[in-house]
C-alpha positions as CSV (number, residue, x, y, z in Angstrom):
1,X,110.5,221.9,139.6
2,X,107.6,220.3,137.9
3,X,105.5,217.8,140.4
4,X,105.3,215.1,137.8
5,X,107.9,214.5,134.5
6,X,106.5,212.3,132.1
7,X,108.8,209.9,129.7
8,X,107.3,209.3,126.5
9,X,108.8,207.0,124.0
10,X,107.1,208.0,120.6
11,X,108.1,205.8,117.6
12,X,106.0,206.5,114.5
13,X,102.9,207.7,116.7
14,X,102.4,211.3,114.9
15,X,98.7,211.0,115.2
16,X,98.8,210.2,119.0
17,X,100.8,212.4,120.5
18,X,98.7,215.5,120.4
19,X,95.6,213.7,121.8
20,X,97.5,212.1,124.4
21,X,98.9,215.7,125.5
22,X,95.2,217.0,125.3
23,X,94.0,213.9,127.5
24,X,97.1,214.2,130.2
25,X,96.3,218.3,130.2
26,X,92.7,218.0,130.8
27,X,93.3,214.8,133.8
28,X,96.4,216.0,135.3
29,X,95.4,219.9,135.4
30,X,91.9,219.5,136.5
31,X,93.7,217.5,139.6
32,X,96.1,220.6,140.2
33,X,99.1,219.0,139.1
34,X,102.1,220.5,137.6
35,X,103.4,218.4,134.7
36,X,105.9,218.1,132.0
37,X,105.8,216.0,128.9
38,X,109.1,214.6,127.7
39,X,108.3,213.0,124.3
40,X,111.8,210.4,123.0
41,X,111.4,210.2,119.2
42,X,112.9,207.1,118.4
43,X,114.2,207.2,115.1
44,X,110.4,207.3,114.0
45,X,109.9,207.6,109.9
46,X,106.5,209.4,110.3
47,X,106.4,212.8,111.0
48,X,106.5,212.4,114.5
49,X,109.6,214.5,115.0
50,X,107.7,217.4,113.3
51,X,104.7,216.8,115.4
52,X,106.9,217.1,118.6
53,X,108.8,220.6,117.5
54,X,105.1,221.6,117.0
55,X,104.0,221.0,120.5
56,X,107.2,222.1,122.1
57,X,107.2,225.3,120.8
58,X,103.4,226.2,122.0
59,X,103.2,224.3,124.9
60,X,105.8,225.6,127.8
61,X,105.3,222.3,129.9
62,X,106.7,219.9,126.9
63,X,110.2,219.1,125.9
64,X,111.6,216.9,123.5
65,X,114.6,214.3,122.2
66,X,115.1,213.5,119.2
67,X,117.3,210.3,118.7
68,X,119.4,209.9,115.8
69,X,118.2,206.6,114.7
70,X,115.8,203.8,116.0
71,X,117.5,202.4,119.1
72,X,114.6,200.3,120.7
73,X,111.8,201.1,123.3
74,X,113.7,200.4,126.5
75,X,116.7,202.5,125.0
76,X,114.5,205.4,124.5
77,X,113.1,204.8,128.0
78,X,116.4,205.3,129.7
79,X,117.4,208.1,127.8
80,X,114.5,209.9,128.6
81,X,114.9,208.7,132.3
82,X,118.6,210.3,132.2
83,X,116.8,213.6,131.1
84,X,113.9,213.6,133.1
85,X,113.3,216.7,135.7
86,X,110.6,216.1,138.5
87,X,109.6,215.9,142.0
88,X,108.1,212.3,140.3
89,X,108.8,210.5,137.4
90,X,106.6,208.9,134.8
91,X,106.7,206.3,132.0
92,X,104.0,205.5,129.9
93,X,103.2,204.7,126.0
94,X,102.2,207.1,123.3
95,X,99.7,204.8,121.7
96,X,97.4,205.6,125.0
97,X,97.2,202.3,125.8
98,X,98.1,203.9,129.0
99,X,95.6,205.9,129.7
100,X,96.2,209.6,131.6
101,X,93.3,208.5,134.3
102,X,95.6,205.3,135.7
103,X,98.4,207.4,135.5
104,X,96.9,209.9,138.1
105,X,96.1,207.1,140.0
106,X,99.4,205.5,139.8
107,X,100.7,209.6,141.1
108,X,97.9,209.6,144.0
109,X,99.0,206.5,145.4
110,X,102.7,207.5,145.0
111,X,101.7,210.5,147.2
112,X,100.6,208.4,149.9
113,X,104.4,207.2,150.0
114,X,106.4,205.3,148.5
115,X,109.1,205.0,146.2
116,X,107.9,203.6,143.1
117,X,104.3,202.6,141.7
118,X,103.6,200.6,138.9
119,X,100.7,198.9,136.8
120,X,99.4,195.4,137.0
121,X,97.3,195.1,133.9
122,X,94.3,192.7,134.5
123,X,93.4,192.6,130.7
124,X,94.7,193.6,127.5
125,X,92.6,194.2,124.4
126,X,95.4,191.9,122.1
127,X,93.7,188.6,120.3
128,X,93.8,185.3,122.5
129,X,97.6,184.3,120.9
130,X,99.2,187.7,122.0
131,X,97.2,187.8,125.7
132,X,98.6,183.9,126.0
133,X,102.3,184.8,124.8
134,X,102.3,187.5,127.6
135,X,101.0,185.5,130.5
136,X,103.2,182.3,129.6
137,X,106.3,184.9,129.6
138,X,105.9,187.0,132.4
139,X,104.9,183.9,134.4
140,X,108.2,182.3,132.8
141,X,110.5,185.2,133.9
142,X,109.0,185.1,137.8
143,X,109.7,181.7,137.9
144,X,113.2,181.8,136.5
145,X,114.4,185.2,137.7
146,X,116.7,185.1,140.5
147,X,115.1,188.2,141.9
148,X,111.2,189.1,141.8
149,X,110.4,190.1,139.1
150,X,105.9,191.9,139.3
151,X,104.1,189.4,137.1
152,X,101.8,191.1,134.3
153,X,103.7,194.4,135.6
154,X,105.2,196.5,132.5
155,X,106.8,200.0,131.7
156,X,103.8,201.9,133.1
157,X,104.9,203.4,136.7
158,X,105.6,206.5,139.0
159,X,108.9,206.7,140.2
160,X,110.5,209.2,142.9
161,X,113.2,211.3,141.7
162,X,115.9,209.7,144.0
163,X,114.7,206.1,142.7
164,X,115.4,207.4,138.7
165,X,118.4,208.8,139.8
166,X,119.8,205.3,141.3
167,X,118.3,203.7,138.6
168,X,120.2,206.2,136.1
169,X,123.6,205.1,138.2
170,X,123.1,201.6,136.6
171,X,125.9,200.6,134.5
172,X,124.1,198.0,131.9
173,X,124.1,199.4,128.3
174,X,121.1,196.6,127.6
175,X,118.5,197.5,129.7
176,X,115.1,195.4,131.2
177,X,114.0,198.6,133.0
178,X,110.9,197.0,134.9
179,X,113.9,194.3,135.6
180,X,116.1,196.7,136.8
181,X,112.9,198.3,138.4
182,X,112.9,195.2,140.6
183,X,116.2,194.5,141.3
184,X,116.5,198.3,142.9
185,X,114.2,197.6,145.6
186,X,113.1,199.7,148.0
187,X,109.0,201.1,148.6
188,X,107.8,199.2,145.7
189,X,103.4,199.3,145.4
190,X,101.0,197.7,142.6
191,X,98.0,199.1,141.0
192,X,95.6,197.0,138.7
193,X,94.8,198.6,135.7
194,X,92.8,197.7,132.5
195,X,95.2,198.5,129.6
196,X,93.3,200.2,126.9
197,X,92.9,200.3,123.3
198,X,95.2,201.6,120.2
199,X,94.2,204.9,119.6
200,X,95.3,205.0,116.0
201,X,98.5,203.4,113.8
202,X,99.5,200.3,114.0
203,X,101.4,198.6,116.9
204,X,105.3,198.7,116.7
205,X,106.2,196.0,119.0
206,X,106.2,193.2,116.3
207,X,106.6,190.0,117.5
208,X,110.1,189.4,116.5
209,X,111.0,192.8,119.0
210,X,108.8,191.1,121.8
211,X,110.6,188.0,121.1
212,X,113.7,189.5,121.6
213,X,112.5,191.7,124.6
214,X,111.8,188.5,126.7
215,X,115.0,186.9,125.7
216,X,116.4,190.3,126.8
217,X,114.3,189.8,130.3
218,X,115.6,185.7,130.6
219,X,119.1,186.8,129.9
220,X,119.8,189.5,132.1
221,X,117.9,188.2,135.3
222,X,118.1,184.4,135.0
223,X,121.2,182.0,135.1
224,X,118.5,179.2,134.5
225,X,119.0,178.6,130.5
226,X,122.8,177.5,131.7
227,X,121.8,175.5,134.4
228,X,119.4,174.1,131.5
229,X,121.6,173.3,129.1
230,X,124.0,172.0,131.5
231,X,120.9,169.3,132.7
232,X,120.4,168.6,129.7
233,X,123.9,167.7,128.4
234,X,124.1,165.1,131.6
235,X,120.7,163.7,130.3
236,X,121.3,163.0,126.9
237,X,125.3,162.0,128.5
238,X,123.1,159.3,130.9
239,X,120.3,158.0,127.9
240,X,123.5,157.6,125.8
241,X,125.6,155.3,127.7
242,X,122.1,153.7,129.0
243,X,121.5,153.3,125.2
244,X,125.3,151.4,124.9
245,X,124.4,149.5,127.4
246,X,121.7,148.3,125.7
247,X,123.0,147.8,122.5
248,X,126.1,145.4,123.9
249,X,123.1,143.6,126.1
250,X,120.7,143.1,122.7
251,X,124.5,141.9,120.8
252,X,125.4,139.5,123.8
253,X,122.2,138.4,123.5
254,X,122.1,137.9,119.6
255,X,118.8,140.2,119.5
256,X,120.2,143.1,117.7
257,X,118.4,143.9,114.2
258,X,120.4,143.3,111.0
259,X,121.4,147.0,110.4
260,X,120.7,148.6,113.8
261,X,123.9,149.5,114.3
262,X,123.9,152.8,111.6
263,X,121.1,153.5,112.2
264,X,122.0,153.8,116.4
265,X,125.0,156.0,115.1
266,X,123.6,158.6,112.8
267,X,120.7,159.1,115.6
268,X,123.1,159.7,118.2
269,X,124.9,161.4,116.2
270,X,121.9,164.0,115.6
271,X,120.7,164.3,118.8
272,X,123.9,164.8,120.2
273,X,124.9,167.2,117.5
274,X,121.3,169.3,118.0
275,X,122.2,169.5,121.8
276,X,125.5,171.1,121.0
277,X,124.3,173.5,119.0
278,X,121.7,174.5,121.2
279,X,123.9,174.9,123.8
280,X,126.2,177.2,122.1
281,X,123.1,179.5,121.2
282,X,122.6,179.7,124.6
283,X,126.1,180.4,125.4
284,X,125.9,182.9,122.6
285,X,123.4,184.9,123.7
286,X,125.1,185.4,127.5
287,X,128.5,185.9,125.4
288,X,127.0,188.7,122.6
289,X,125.6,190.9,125.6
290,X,129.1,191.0,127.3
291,X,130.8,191.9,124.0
292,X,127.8,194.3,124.2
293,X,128.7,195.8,127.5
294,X,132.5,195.8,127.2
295,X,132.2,198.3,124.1
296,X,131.3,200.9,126.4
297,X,129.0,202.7,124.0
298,X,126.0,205.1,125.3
299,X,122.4,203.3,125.5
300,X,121.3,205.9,122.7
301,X,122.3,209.3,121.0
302,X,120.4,212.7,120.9
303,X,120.1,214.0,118.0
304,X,118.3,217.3,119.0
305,X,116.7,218.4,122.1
306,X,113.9,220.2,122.2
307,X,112.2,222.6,124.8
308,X,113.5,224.0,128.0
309,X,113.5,221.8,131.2
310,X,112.9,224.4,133.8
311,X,109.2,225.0,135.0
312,X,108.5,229.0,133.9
């Protein structure tokens, strides 16, 4: 068995992958450890599948899956975990913003003991607007989690076999894995990291998918947007009768406005109206992941595999 397994989601990063193989072969072998690559195409419509079938067949230490359609980052993270044959595990981006040098220092430290090492980025090369979006989120999600959730702490880790394996036992179909990560427990150690630069290609984690990977993050750790909604029903419940109040004490006292009264009703109306709504989003989004779960469907399908997953 290999002494480190490396998860790789790829999704349209043909140009990447065989410099991030070169750089991982010339740090991890000059160290004396035994590695294997597992690269998860994700429904990529480069020729990233191609490039993996290339590097699988002439080099012995590199496998490959091949999904059958784009199913998401975290969903081709767990799949590869699933797969994933090692003394230790890996996970770390093909865009080399995780660069091979942390990642033997993440697999030193894990050899000191522990069960599961992870990064801590202390900077990110994004502009101001992304670096600002990440710190109010991740700073968000610690506060609102109902378990403790590594701020600034992403994919990026080392992981013992037995940890993946318990962490493979886990029944959710929508997975937060540095959520799950957390919830797991056990020997869990930080390493601070400076998160590099794109190699080439464009980033695919548009806004919109980061959007919806923090929602992801709020919903399946944090009761705290019901509580929320709840507080703020009994708010705008107390300012409206507060607001009646008023209104009879302004007509007792022959103070009210000629035409006030409309007025006072289609603004209620609104606001009350807007805090329904929001409310049922907020339902909704608890509600659409359970009629997620309940379907019972796999977090992603192989297409292909690629490579043998025995060391030679």
């Amino acid at each position: 068995m290999y002494d480190l397994c490396l998860v790789v989601p790829a999704y349209n990063e043909q140009e990447n992958l065989p410099v991030l193989l070169d750089e991982l072969t010339e740090v991890l072998k000059s160290a004396g450890v035994r590695f294997q690559v597992l690269f998860v195409d994700d429904g990529s419509r480069d020729s990233t599948p191609e490039v993996i079938r290339n590097l699988v067949s002439r080099h012995q230490n590199v496998r490959g899956l091949l999904l059958t359609r784009n199913f998401g980052h975290q969903a081709a993270v767990s799949i590869g975990l699933s797969h994933a044959r090692g003394k230790a595990v890996a996970v770390m981006d093909a865009d080399l913003q995780d660069r091979p040098e942390d990642l033997l220092q993440l697999y030193r430290r894990y050899l000191a003991g522990t069960d599961v090492v992870y990064a801590v980025r202390t900077s990110r090369p994004e502009n101001i607007l992304k670096r600002f979006a990440y710190a109010a989120f991740y700073r968000i999600l610690a506060r609102m989690a109902n378990i403790s959730i590594p701020v600034d702490s992403g994919d990026f880790c080392v992981m013992s076999q037995e940890f993946v394996t318990r962490l493979n036992h886990l029944p959710e179909r929508l997975r937060y894995l540095r959520g799950l990560r957390a919830w797991l427990g056990g020997r869990q150690v930080p390493v601070a990291v400076e998160r590099g630069a794109r190699r080439a290609g464009r980033p695919q984690y548009t806004f919109a998918k980061l959007v919806r990977l923090a929602i992801d993050g709020l919903v399946s750790f944090s009761y705290v947007p019901l509580r929320l909604a709840s507080l703020l029903g009994i708010t705008v419940s107390g300012l409206a009768l507060v607001g009646i109040i008023v209104v009879l004490a302004w007509k007792y006292l022959g103070l009210l406005p000629s035409g006030a009264g409309l007025a006072t009703i289609a603004l209620s109306v609104l606001l009350i109206g807007g805090v329904q709504v929001f409310t049922l989003g907020i339902l909704g989004e608890y509600v659409g992941r359970i009629f997620d779960e309940v379907k019972g469907r796999p977090v992603a399908v192989v297409g292909e595999v690629l490579g043998n997953d025995t060391e030679p």
